[in-house]
N, C-alpha and C positions, 0 to 999 in steps of 0.2 A: 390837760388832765384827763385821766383816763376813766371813763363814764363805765356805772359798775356793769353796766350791759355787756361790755368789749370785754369784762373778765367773767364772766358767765363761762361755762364749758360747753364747747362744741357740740352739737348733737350726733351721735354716732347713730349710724342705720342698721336697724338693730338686725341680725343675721337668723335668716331663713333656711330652713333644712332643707335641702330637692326632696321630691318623691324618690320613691327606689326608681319606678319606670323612664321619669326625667334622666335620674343618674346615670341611667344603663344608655339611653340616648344619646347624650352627648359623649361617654365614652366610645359610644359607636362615630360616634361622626367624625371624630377624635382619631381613631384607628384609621378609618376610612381616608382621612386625610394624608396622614401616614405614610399609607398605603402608595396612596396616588402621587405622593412629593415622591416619594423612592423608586416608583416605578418612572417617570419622568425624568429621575437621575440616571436610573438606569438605560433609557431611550438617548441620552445626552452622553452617555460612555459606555458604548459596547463593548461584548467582552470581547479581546481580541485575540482576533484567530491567529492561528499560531500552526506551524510545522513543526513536527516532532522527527528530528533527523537522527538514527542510528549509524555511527561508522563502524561496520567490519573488515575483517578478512580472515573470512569462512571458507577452507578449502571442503567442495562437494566431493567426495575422493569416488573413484571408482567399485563398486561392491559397498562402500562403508556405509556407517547411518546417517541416517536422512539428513540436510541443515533445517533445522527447524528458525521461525521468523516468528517471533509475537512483537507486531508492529507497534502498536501501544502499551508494551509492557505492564499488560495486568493477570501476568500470570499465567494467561492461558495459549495457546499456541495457535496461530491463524494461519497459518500455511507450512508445508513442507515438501523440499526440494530433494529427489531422488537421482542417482546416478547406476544403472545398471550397467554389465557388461559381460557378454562369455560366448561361449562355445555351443552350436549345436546340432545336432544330427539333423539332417536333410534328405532322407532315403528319396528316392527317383529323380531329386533334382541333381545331385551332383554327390561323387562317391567321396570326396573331402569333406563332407560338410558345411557348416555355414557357421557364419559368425555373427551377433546382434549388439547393441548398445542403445541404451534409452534411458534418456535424462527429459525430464516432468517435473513438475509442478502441482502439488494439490491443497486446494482450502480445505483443509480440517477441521472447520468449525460451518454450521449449518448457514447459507445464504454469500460464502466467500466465494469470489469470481474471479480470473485471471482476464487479463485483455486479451483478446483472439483476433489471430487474422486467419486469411485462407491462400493457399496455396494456391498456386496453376491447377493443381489437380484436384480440386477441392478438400485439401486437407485442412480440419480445424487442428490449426496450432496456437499454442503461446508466441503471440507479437514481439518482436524486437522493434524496442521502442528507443529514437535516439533523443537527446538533451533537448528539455523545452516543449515535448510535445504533452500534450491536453490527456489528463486523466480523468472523467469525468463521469456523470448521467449519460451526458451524451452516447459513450463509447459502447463498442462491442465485447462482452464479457463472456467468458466460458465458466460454465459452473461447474465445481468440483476441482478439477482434474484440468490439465492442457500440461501437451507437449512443446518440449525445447525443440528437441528432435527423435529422429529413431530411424537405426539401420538396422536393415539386412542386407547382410552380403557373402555370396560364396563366392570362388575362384573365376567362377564363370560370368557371374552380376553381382550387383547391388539396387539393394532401392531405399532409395533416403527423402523426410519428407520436413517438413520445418523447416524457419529459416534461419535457426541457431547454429545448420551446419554448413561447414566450404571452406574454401582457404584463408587462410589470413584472415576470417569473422574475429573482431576483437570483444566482441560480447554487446551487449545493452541492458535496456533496462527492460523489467517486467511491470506492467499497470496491474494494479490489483484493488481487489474493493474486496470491505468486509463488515462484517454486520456487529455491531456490540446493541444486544438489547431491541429496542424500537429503530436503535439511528445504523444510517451507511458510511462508513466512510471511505475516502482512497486513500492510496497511495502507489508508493514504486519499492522496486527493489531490484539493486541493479548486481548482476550476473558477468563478472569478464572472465574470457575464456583466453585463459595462458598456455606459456609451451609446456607447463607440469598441471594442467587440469582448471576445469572450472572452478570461480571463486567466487563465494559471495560476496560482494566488497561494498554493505551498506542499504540501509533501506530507512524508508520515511512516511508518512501519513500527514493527512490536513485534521485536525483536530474540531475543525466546524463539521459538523453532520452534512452530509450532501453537498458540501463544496470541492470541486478540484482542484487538483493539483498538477504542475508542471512535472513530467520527467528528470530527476535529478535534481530539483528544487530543495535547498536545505534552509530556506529563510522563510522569515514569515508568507504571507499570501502577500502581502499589498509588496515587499520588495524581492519577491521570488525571481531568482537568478540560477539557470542552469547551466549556464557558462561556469559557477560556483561547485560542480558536482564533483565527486571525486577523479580522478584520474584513470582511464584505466592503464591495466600493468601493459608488460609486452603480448602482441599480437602473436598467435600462434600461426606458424608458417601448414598448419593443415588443418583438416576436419577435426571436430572433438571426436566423431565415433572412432577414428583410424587411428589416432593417440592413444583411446581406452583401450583399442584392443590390440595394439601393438601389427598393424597391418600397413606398410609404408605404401606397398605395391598399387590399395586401393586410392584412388584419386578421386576426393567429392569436391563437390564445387556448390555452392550458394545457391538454392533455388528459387526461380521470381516467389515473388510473396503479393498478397495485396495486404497493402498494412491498414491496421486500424484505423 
């Protein structure tokens, strides 16, 4: 039998209001917690870096306008690649004249670098860089502006400097770094030089701030494979300057380089 005790009603604890300053408290600690769980998610699943791979094929024509590169496609334009070429008076060196050609490279946007090497003669050029090699902190960078190559030549000489020019050069790749904001990044941009002119055939960036990138690398960082880069086309049987300017007779040939 059930004793009237056992049906008495429960005592309920009767409810207390926080202070405002209590309230504001544990909402803090609240947050705070928050905070630290998602940041520890965060610590447990980085964002993962990623290569951002463009394929072209961008002929650089002779005389025409610039190829322009915006590596990360935000609109603004971070490098452009120039192709010159002509005719020009020479008084006391030689009564025919002379002829020039000059294909460059320049970051158009303030803190963009090219990879540089230097010549036998100390020329700073644009490095021809081949599949797989290191774009980085590390490297050696030209700010602004770096040449592909550049001739002069009349009947009597020439003088050519860079190592983008010589026989049969199938082209490479350019290391480039560029600035968006506070961050660096790299990448390449790869240049093949055919029997109807140079091409731009693709270009790429690491998408983590100050991390490198392999030459011709089109896959993430962690399974970056250059052996994966595009192809290049056919090999041009001579110099790019002797193509531009329609001069068979001159014969350039590849000059040591010290590479990046």
């Amino acid at each position: 039998m059930t004793s009237t005790k056992d049906l008495s009603p429960t005592p309920t604890r009767p409810v207390v209001p926080l202070s405002s300053s209590l309230d504001k408290g544990l909402l803090g600690y609240a947050t705070a917690a928050t905070a630290a769980g998602e940041s520890l998610f965060a610590l447990a699943h980085p964002a993962e870096a990623k290569i951002v791979y463009t394929p072209a094929n961008i002929p650089i024509t002779v005389n025409g306008p610039p190829v322009q590169v915006d590596l990360n496609h935000d609109g603004i334009i971070d490098f452009s690649i120039f192709n010159f070429a002509g005719t020009c008076e020479a008084k006391g060196i030689h009564k025919l004249g002379c002829s020039f050609a000059s294909f460059y490279i320049v970051g158009v946007q303030n803190g963009n670098a090219i990879g540089s090497s230097q010549t036998f003669n100390g020329a700073q050029c644009a490095a021809i860089l081949h599949p797989a090699r290191s774009i980085g902190p590390s490297k050696k960078f030209k700010a602004t502006e770096a040449e592909l190559f550049g001739d002069f030549a009349t009947s009597a000489f020439f003088a050519s400097d860079c190592p983008w020019t010589g026989r049969g050069n199938p082209g490479g790749f350019l290391g480039l770094k560029f600035v968006v904001g506070s961050d660096t990044f790299y990448g390449w941009a790869m240049v093949s030089l055919t029997t109807k002119g140079p091409v731009l055939a693709g270009y790429a960036y690491e998408n983590t701030p100050g991390a490198p990138i392999k030459a011709g690398a089109i896959k993430g960082a962690d399974s970056a494979d250059a052996s994966h880069a595009p192809v290049f086309p056919d090999s041009q049987p001579a110099g790019l300057g002797v193509l531009a300017l329609g001069t068979p007779g001159l014969s350039l040939w590849r000059r040591e380089e010290l590479n990046n």
